[in-house]
N, C-alpha and C positions, 0 to 999 in steps of 0.2 A: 641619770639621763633618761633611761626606761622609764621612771616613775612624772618627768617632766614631761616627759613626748604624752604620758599615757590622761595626764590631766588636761594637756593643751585639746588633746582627740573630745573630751568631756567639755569641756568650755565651746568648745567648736560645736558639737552637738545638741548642746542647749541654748545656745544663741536666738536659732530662730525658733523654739519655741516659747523663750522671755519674750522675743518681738509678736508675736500671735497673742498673746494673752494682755499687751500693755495695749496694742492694736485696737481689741475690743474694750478696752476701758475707755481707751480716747476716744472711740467712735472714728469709723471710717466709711469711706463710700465702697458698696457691694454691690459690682451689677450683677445681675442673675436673667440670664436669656431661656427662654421658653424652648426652643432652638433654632439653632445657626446654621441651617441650611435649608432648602427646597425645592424638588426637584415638579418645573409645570409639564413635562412630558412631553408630547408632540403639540405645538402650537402651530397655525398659520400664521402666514407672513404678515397679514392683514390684523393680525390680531393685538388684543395691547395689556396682555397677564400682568396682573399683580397680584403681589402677598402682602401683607402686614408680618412682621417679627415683632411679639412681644418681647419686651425687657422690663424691669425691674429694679430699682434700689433698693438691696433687703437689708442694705447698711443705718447707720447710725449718724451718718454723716452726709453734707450735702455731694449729688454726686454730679461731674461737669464734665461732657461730654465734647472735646473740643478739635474731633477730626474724626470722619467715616470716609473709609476707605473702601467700597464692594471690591471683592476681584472676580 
């Protein structure tokens, strides 16, 4: 029973390392953000800040972006 529980723990633990290695052979989509926050400081009310966020697909695969949420 020991020796079952102790292969089932192995099988579990290489799991998602087979999925990461088969991942990059199929090619997937990787986005890679510059970063994901910023802070404009003291603004006036009058005033109308913006930033640009880079991002990036450093994947292998097409990537599709189908909902942006700010909070």
């Amino acid at each position: 029973m020991k020796t079952l529980l102790a292969v089932m723990g192995l099988v579990l633990f290489a799991i998602p390392a087979w999925g990461q290695d088969s991942a990059d052979a199929t090619g997937r989509p990787k986005l890679t953000i510059d970063r994901t926050d910023h802070n404009f400081g003291e603004i006036n009310r009058t005033d109308s800040p913006t930033h640009t966020f880079t991002f990036k697909n450093t994947g292998t695969a097409e990537l599709r972006i189908t909902n942006v949420a700010p909070s």
